[in-house]
N, C-alpha and C positions, 0 to 999 in steps of 0.2 A: 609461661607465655610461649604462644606456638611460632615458629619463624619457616616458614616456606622458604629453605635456599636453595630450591631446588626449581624454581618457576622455571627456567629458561636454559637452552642448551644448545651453544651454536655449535652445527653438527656438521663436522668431514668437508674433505674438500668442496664437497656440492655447496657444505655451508649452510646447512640446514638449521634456522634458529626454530626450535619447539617446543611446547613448557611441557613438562616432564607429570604434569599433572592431570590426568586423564578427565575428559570434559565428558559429562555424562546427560541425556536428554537429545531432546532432538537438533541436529545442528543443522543451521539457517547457511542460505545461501552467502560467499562471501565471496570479495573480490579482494587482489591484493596487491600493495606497489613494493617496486624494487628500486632502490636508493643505490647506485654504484659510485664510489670516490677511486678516483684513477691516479695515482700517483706514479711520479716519473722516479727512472732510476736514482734519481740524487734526492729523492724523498720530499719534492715540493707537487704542490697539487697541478695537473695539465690543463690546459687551455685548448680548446677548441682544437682536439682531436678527435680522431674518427672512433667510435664504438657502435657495436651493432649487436644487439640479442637476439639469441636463436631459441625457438622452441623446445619440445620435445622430441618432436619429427626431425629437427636439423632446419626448420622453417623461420622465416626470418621474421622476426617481430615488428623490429623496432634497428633503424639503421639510419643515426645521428651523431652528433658532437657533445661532448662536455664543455660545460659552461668556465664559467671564470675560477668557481672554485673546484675543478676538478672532478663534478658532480655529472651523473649520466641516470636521468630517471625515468621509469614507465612504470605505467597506474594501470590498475584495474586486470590484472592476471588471475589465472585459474591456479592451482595446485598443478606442480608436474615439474619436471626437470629442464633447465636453463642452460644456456652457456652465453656468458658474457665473453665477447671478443674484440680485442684491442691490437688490429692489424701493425704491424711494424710500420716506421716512417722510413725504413732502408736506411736511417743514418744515427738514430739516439737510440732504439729499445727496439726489440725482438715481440713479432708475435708472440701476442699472450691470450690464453683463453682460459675464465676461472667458470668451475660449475658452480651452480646456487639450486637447490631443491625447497620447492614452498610446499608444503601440507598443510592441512586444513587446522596444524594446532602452530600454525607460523603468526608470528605476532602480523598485527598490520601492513604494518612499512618493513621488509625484511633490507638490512644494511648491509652493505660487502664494501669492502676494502679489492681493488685491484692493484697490485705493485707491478711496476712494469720493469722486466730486465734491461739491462745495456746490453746493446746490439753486440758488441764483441764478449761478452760475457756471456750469450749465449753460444757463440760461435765455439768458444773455448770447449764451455759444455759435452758441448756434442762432437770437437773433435778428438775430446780427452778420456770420451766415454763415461763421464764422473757422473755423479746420481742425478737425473732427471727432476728438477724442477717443478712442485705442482703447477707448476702456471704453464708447462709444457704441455700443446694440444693431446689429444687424445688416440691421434696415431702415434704415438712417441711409446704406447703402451699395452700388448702382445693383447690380442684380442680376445684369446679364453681370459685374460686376468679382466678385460673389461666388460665380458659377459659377465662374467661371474660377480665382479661390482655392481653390476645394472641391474640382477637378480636381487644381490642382496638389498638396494636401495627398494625396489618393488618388497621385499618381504617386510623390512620395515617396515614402510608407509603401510600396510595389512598388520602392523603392532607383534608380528611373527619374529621376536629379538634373536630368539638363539639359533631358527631358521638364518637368519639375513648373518650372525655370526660366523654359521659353515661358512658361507657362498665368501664372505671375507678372508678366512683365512685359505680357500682357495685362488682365491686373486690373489694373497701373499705371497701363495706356495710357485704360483708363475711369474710372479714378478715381484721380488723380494723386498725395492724400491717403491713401491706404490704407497707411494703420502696419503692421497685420499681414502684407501683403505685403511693402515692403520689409524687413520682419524677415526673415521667411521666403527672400525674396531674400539676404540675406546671410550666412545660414546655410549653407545651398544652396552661396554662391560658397564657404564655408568648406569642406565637405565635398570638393565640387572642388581645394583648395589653389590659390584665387584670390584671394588673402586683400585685396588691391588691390580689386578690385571687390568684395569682402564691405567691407571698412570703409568703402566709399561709398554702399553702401546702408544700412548701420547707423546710418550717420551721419546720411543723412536720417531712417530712423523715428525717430530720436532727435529732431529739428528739428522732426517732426509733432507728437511727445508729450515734451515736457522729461521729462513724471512718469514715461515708461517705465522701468519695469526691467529688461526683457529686452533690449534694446538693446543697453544699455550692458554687462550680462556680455557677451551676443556680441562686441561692440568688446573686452572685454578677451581675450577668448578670442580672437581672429581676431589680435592682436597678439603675445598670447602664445605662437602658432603661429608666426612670424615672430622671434621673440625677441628683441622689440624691448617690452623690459618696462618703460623711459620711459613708452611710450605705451600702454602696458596700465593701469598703473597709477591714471592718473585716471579711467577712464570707472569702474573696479570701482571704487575710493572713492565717487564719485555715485552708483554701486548700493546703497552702504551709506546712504548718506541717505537713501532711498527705504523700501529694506528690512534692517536691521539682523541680521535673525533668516535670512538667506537663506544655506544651506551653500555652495551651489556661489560665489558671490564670497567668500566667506572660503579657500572650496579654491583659487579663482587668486589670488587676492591672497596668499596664503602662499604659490605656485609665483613668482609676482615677484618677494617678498620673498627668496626662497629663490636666486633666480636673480641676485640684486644684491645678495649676501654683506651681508643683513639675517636673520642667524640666529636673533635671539629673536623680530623683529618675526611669522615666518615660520612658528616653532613655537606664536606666538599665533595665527594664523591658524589652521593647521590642528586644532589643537588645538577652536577655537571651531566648524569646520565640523564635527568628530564629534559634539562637543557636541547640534549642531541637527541633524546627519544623520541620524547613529549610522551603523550597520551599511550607508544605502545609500549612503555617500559612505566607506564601507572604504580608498578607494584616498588619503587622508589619512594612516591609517598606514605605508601605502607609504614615501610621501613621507616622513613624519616620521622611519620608520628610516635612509633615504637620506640626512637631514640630520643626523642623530644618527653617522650613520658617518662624515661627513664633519668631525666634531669629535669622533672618536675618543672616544664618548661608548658604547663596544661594548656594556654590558648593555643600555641605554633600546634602542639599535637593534634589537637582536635582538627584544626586549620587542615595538617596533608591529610590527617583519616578520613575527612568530608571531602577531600579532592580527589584520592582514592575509591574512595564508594561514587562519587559522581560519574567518572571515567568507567571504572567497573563496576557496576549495581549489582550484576547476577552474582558475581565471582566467589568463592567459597570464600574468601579472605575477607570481603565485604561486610558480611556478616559478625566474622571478628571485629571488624572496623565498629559496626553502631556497637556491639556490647563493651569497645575499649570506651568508645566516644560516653557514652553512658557513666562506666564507672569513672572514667576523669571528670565528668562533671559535678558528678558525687564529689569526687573529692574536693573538688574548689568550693 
């Protein structure tokens, strides 16, 4: 049985979510939204504060409030680099700007998590000189190091991995502190199948920023690829304390669970990433019918593989989908 756990890869501080499986034929015009959860230093979701997205240019997009639950969204974007900003109120949380990068293999709805610091927390920061914050703007961070980041994100998105590697370990070399690169760095080693040197960089952005969430799904991803789901499985748990509402750690933590004969823990998981997905984390009911067949559970299985192939028809996985749908029904 083949198991794709490698669909999805939320990438570097820009936060780049991409499936790791190269789409081949001609690809169709798309448009895409951005889901932003703003959360206040004390880890509850904000109310009707100010957020505003900037372009690629530094152009303003979109310059509004988050809703009740925390929520800041805009629909119908192109591919290209973002920066969401969450101006200080001068009196709970400190300027914060996170970057988000969409390419043409970014799921739908790409999701982000914003944590916003306490205002004297950042003061401290910066007057103790201690390691700069990814959610620290982008002047905080010597300007060859963020050339040479903005290179390497351009050589990616061109599929050029070990090009966009140099340009990272140059922006390392000028700024030793730089989270978003070593993310980026480990993603990178992940796409390569160097998963060794991926979890030594993740491990450091991690050390940079405890609060990171993208990190740590990469460490679970870059483990999961190794299948070695011991050591998957904590860094995704600490992604859920950060961000509870996040699909793609609910989707590998149910491929753990799944993978270390935790059967219901595994259907809760996935179950909870459609939940917050829906349709752009499809490849859940994949999974679900795979583990529904594996406890000869034949209608529910068939049930996600038809909801599966619905949402995705073309998708190489699809195809697995009727020849599973097929032989379960044989078997009944």
């Amino acid at each position: 049985m083949r198991i794709v756990i490698q669909t999805f890869i939320l990438r570097s501080a820009s936060v780049l979510l991409a499936f790791t499986v190269l789409v081949t034929g001609v690809f169709c015009q798309r448009n895409w939204n951005l889901k932003a959860r703003v959360l206040l230093p004390n880890g509850s979701p904000s109310q009707n504060i100010k957020v505003r997205l900037e372009g690629p240019e530094g152009e303003i997009i979109r310059d509004s409030f988050t809703d009740s639950t925390g929520s800041f969204e805009v629909r119908s974007l192109s591919t290209g680099r973002y920066t969401i900003v969450v101006p200080t109120d001068d009196r709970t949380y400190a300027t914060t700007a996170e970057h988000i990068e969409i390419t043409r293999y970014s799921p739908d709805t790409v999701s982000i998590s914003v944590n916003l610091n306490a205002l004297e927390e950042r003061k401290s920061v910066k007057s103790s000189r201690h390691t700069v914050s990814v959610r620290e703007a982008d002047n905080s961070i010597p300007k060859k190091a963020r050339e040479a980041y903005k290179r390497s994100v351009d050589l990616s998105r061109r599929g050029k991995t070990r090009e966009a590697i140099e340009e990272l370990k140059r922006a390392i070399a000028v700024y030793p502190e730089y989270v978003h690169a070593y993310n980026d760095l480990g993603v990178a080693y992940i796409k390569l199948d160097l998963i060794d040197d991926a979890i030594k960089a993740l491990e450091k952005s991690i050390s940079l920023d405890p609060r990171a969430l993208n990190p740590r799904l990469n460490l679970g991803i870059a483990n999961v690829r190794i299948r070695d789901y011991a050591r998957a499985e904590q860094p995704l748990r600490e992604a859920l304390t950060i961000d509870e509402t996040a699909p793609l750690v609910h989707l590998y933590l149910g491929i753990t669970f799944w993978k270390t004969d935790r059967f219901s823990d595994a259907e809760n998981e996935f179950a909870r990433a459609l939940s917050l997905g829906g349709s752009e984390i499809a490849i859940a009911h994949y999974y679900l019918g795979q583990l529904y067949a594996e406890r000869d559970r034949i209608e529910e299985a068939v049930a996600e593989l038809e909801a599966y192939i619905k949402q995705k028809p073309a998708s190489e996985d699809a195809q697995q989908a009727r020849q599973k749908i097929a032989e379960l029904r044989s078997r009944k």
